[in-house]
py3Dmol code that shows the C-alpha trace and the ligand (Angstrom):
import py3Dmol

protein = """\
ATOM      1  CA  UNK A   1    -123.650 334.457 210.501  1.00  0.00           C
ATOM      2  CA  UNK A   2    -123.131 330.659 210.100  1.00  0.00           C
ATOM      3  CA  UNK A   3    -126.238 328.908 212.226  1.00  0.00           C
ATOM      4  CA  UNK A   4    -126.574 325.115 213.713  1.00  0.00           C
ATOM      5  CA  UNK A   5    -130.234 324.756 214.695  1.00  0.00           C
ATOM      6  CA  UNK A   6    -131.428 321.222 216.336  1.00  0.00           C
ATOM      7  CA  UNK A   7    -135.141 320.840 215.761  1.00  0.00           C
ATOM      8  CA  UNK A   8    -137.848 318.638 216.310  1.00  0.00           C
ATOM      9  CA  UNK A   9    -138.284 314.916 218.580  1.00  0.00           C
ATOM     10  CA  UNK A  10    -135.764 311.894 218.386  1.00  0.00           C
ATOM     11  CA  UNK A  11    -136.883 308.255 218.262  1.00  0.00           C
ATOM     12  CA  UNK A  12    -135.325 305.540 219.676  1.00  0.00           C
ATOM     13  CA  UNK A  13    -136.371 302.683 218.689  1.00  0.00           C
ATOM     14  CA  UNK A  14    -136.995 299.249 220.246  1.00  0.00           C
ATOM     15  CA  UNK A  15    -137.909 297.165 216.925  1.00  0.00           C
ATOM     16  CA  UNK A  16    -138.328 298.351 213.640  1.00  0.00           C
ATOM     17  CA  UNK A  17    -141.997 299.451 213.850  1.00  0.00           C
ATOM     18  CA  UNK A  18    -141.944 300.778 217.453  1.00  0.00           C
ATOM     19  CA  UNK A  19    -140.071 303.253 219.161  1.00  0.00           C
ATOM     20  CA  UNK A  20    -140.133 305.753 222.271  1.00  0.00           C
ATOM     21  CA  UNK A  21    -140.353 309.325 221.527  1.00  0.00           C
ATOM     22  CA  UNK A  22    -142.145 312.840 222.605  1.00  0.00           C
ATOM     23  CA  UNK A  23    -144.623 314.737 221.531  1.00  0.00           C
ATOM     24  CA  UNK A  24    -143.016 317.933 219.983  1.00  0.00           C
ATOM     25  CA  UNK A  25    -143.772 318.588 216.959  1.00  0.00           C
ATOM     26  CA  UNK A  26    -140.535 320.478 215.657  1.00  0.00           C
ATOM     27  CA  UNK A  27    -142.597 324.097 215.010  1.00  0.00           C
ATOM     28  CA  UNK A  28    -140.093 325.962 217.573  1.00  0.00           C
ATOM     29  CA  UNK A  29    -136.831 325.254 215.764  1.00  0.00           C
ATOM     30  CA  UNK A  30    -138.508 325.720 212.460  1.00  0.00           C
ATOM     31  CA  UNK A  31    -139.637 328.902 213.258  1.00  0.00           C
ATOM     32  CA  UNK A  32    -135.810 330.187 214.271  1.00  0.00           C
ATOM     33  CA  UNK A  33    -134.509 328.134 211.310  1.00  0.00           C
ATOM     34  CA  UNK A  34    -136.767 330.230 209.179  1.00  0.00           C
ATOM     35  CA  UNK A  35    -136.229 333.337 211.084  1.00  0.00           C
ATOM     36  CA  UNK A  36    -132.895 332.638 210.892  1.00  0.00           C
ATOM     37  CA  UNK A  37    -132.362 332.309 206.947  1.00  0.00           C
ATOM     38  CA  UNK A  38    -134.719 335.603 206.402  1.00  0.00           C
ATOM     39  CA  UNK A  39    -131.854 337.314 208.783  1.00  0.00           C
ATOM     40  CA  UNK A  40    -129.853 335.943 205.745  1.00  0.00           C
ATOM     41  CA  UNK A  41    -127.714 333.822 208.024  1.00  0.00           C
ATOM     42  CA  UNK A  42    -126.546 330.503 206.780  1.00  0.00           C
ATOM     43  CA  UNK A  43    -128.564 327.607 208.428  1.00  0.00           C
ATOM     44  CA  UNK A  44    -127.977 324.110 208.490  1.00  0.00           C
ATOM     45  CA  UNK A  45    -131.065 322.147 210.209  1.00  0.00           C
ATOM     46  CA  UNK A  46    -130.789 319.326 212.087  1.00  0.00           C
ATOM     47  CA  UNK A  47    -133.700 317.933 212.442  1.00  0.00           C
ATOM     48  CA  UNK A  48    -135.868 314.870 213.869  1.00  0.00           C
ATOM     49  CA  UNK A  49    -139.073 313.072 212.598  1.00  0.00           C
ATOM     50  CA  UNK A  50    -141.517 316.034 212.015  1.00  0.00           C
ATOM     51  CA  UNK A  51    -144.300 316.978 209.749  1.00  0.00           C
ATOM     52  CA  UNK A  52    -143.276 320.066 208.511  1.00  0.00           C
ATOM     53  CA  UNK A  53    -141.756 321.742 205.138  1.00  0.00           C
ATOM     54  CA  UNK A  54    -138.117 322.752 205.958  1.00  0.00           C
ATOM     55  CA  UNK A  55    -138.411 326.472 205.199  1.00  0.00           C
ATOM     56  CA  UNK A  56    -136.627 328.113 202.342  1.00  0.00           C
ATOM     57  CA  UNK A  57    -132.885 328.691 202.074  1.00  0.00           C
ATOM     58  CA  UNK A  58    -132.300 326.363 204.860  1.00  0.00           C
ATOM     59  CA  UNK A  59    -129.960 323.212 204.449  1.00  0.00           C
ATOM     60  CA  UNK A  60    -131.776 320.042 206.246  1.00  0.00           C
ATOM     61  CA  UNK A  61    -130.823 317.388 207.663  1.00  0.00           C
ATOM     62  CA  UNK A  62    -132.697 314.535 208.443  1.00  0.00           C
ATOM     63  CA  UNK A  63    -132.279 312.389 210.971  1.00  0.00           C
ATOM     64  CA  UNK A  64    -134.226 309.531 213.336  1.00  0.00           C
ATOM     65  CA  UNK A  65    -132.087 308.553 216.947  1.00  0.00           C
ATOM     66  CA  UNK A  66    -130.143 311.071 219.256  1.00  0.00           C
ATOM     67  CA  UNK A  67    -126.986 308.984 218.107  1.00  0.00           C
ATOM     68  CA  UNK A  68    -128.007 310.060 214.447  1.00  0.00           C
ATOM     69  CA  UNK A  69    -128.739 314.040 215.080  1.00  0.00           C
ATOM     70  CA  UNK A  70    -125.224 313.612 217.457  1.00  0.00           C
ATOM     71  CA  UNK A  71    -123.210 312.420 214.329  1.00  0.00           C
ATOM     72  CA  UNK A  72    -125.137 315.265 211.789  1.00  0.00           C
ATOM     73  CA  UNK A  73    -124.244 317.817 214.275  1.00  0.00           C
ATOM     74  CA  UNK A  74    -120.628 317.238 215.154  1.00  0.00           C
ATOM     75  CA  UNK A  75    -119.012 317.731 211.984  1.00  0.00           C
ATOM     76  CA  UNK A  76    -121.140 320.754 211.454  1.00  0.00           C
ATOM     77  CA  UNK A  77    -120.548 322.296 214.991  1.00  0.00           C
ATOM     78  CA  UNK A  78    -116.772 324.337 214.219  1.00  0.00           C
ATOM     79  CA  UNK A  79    -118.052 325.635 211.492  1.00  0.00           C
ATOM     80  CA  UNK A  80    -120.819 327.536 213.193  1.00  0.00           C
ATOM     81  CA  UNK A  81    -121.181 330.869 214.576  1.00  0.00           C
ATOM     82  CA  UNK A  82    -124.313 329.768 216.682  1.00  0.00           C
ATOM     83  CA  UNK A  83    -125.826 326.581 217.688  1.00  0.00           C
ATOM     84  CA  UNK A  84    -129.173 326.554 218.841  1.00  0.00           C
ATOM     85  CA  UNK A  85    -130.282 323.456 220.144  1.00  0.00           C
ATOM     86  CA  UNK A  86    -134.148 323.253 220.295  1.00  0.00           C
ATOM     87  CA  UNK A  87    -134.450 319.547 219.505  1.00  0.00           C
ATOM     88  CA  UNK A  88    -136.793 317.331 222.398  1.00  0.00           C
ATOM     89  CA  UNK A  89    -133.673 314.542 221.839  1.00  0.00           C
ATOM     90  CA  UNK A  90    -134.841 311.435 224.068  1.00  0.00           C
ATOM     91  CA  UNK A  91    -132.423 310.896 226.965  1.00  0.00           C
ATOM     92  CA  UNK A  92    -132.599 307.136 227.189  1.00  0.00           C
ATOM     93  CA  UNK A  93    -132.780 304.301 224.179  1.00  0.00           C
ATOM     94  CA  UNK A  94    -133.413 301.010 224.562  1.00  0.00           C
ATOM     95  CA  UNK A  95    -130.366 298.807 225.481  1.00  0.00           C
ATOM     96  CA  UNK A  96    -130.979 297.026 222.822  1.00  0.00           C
ATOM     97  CA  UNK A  97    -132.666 296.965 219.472  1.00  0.00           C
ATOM     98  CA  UNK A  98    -134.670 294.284 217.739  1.00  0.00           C
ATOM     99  CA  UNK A  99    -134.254 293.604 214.165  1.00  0.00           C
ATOM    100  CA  UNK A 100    -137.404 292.275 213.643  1.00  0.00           C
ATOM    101  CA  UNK A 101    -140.822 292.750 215.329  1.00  0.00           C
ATOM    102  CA  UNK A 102    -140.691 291.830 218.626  1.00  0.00           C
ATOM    103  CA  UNK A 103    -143.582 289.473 219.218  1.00  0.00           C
ATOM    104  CA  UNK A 104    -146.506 289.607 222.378  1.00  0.00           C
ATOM    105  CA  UNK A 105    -146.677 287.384 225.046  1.00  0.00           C
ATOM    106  CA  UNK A 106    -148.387 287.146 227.981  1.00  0.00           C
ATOM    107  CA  UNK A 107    -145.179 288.052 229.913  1.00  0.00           C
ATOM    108  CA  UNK A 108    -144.683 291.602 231.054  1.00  0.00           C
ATOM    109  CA  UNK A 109    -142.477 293.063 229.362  1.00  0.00           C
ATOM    110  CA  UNK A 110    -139.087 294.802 230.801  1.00  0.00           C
ATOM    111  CA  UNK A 111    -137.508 297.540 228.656  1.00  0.00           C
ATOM    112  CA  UNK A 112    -134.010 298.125 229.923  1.00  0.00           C
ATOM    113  CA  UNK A 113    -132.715 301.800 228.555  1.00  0.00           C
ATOM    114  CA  UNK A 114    -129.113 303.397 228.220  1.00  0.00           C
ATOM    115  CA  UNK A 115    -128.477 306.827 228.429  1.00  0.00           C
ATOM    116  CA  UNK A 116    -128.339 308.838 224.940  1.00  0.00           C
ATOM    117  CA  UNK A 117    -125.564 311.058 224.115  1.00  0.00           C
ATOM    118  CA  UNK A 118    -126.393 314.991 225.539  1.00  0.00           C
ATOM    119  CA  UNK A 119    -125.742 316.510 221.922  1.00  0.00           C
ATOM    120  CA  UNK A 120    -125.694 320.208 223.555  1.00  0.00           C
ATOM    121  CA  UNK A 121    -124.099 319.831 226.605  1.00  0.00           C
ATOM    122  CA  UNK A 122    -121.059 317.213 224.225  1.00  0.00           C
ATOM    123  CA  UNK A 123    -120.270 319.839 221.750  1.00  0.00           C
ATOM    124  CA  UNK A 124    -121.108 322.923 224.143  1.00  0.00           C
ATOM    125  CA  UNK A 125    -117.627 321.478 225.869  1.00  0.00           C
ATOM    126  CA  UNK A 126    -116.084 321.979 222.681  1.00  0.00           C
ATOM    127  CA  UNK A 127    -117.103 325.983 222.375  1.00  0.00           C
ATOM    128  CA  UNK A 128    -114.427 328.189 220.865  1.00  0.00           C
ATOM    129  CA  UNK A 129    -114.797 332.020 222.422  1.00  0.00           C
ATOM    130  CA  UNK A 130    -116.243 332.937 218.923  1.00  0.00           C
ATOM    131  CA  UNK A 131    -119.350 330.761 219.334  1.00  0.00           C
ATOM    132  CA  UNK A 132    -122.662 331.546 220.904  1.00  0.00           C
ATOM    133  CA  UNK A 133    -124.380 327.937 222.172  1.00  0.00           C
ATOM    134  CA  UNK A 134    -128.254 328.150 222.949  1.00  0.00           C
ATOM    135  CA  UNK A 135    -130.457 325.771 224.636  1.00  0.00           C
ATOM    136  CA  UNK A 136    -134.053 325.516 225.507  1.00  0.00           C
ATOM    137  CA  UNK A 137    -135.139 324.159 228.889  1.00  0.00           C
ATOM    138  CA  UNK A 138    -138.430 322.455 228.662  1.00  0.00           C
ATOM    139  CA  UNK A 139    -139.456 322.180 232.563  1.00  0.00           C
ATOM    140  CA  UNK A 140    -142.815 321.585 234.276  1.00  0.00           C
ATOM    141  CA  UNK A 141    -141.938 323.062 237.533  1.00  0.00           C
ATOM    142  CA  UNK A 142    -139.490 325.137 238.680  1.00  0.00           C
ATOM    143  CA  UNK A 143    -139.293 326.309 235.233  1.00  0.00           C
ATOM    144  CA  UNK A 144    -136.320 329.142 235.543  1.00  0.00           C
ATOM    145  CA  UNK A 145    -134.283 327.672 238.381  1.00  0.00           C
ATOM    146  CA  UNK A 146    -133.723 324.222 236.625  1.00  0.00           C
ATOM    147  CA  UNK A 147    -133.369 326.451 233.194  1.00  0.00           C
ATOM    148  CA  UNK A 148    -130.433 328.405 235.055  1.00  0.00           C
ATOM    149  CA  UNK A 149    -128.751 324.924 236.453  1.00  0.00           C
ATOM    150  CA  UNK A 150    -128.915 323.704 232.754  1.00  0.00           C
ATOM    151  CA  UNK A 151    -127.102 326.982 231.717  1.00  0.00           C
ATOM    152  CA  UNK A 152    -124.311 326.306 234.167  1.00  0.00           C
ATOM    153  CA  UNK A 153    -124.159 322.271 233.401  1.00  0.00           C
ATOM    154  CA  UNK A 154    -124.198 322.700 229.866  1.00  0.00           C
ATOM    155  CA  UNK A 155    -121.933 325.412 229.587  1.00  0.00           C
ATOM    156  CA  UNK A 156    -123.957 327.951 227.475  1.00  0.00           C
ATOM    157  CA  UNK A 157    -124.415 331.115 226.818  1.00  0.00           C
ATOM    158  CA  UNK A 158    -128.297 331.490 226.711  1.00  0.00           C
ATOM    159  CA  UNK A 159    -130.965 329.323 227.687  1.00  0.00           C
ATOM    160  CA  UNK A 160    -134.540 329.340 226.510  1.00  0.00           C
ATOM    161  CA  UNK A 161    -136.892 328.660 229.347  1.00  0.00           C
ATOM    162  CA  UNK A 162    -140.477 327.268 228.860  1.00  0.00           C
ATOM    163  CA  UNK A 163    -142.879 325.924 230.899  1.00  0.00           C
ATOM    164  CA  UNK A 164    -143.945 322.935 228.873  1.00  0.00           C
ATOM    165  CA  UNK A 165    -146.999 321.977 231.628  1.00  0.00           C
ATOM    166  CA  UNK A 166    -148.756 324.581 229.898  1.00  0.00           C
ATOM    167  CA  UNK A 167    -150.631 322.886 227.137  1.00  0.00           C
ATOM    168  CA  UNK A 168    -151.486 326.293 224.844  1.00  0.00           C
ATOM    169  CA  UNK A 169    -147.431 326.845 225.422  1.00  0.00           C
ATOM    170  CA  UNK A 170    -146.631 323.679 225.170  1.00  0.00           C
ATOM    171  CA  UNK A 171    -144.451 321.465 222.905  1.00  0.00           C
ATOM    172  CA  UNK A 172    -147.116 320.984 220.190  1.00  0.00           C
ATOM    173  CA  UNK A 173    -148.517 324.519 220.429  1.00  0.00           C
ATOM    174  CA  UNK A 174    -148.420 327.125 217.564  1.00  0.00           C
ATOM    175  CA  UNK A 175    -147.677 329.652 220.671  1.00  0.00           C
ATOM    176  CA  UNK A 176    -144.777 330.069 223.319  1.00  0.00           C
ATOM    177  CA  UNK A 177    -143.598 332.149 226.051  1.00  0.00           C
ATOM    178  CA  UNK A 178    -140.212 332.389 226.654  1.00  0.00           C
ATOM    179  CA  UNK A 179    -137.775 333.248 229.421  1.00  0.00           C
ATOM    180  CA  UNK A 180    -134.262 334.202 228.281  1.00  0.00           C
ATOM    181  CA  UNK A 181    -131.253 333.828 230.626  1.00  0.00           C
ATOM    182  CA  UNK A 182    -127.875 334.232 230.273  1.00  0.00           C
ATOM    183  CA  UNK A 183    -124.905 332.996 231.666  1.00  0.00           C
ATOM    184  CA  UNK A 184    -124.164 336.640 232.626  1.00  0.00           C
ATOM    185  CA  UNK A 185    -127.321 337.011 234.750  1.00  0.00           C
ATOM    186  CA  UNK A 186    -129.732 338.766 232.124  1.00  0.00           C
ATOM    187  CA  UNK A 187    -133.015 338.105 231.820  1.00  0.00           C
ATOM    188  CA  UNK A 188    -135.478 339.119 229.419  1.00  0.00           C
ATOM    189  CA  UNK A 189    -139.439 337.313 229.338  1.00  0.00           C
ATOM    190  CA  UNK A 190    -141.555 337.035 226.108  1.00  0.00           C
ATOM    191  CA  UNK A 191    -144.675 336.250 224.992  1.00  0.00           C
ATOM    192  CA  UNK A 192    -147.589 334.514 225.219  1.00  0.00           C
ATOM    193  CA  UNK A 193    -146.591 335.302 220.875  1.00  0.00           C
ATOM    194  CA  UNK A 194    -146.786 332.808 217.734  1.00  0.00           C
ATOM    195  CA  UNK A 195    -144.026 330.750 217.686  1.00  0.00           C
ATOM    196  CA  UNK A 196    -142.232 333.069 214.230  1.00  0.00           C
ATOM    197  CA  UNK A 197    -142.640 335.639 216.825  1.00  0.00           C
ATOM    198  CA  UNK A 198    -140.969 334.262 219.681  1.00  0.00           C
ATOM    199  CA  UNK A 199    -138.285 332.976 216.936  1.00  0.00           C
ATOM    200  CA  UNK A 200    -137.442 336.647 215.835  1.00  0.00           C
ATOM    201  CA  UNK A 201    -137.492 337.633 219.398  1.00  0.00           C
ATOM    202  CA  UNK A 202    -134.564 335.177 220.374  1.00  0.00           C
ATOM    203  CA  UNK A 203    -132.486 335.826 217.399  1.00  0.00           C
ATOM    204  CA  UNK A 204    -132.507 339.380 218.090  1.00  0.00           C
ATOM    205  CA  UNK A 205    -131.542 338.727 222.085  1.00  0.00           C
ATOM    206  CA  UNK A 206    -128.746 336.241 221.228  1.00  0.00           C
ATOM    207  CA  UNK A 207    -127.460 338.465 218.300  1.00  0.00           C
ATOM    208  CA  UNK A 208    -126.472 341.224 220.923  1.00  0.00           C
ATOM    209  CA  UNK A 209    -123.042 341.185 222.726  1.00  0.00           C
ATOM    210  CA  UNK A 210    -122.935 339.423 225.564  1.00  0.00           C
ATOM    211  CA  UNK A 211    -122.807 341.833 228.121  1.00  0.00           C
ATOM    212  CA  UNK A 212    -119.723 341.249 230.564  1.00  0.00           C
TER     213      UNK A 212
END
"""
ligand_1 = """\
29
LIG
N -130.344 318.171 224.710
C -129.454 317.584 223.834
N -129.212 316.242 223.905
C -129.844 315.480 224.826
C -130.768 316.071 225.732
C -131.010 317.424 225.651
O -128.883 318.272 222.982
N -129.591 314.164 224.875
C -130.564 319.627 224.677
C -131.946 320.061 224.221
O -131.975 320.259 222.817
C -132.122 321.386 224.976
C -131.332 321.165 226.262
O -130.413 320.116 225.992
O -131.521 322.469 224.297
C -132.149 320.828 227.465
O -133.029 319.795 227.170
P -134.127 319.320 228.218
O -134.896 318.178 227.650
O -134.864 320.516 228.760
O -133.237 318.821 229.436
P -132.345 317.569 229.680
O -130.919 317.969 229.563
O -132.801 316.418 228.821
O -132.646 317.285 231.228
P -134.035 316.833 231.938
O -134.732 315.926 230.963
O -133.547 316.142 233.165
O -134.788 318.095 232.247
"""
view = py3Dmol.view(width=600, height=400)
view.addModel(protein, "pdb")
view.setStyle({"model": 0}, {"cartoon": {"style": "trace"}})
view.addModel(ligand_1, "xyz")
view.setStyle({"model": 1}, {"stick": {}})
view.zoomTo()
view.show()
């Protein structure tokens, strides 16, 4: 099993020292990336700025924008069996960049942002029949029904739902609980479980046939 995993925050920077970004701290995709490779399947990690060790027998990649983890992931995409995306990519960047600091004033200041490129949903399109594409949904309301329309939008085959409002489950949390939908209608819930847990969990759902 040849694996694409997608871990950890992007950030988009405005000037060289500044940039916006989120608060996840990458533990998630680590966790499958590691659960992954003890599986013995081949993984190649994609990951943004994070604090952690990239766990053994995994190949990682580094990476700082969306536009960065977008160009790491497409050449790697065809040659995967499964892509998990669990990355928290931003969604906008600023139109433009400064190349050096930009200085105060005491003018407000008006950030105009673009849309980033939707790495999941982009190379989701592309799916051969042999591939399995995951995503996670993080939602504060409404958790599974915006989880399911993300399923259908996207074009996957599973999606990871979790309520991110839920600080102890949250995006920096060593715990998670999980809803698992696929685009066949199944559902299975786990969890509240440390994140490895949680990890070995999903594998093990999205390893199964897809039940027609
Ligand atoms: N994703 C991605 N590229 C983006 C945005 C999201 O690959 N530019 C992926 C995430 O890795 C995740 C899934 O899409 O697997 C859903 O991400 P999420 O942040 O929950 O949703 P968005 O698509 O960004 O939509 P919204 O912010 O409106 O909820």
């Amino acid at each position: 099993m040849r694996c694409l995993i997608t871990a950890g925050p992007t950030r988009e920077h405005l000037d060289p020292v500044r940039f916006l970004s989120n608060g996840s701290s990458g533990k998630m995709g680590y966790a499958i990336a590691d659960a992954a490779a003890s599986l013995g399947w081949t993984v190649e990690l994609v990951s943004g700025p994070v604090s952690l060790r990239a766990p053994a027998g995994v190949r990682l990649h580094s990476v700082v924008s969306a536009q960065e983890m977008f160009e790491a992931c497409e050449p790697l995409f065809p040659n995967c069996d499964v892509f998990i995306a669990v990355a928290a990519v931003a969604d906008f960047r600023p139109r433009v960049s400064a190349g050096q600091k930009v200085k105060k004033s005491e003018q407000s200041l008006v950030l105009e942002l673009e849309p980033t490129v939707d790495i999941l949903k982009t190379l989701a399109a592309r799916k051969r029949p042999d591939q399995v594409v995951v995503g996670f949904a993080a939602e504060t309301q409404d958790v599974e029904n915006y989880a399911r329309r993300k399923l259908t939008e996207k074009n996957l085959d599973w999606i990871v739902a979790n309520d991110v409002s839920r600080p102890e489950l949250g995006m920096n949390a060593d715990d998670n609980a999980v809803a698992i939908l696929s685009r066949s209608g199944n559902r299975v819930v786990f969890g509240p479980a440390p994140k490895p847990e949680v990890a070995r969990f999903i594998l093990h759902t999205i390893a199964l046939p897809l039940p027609v």
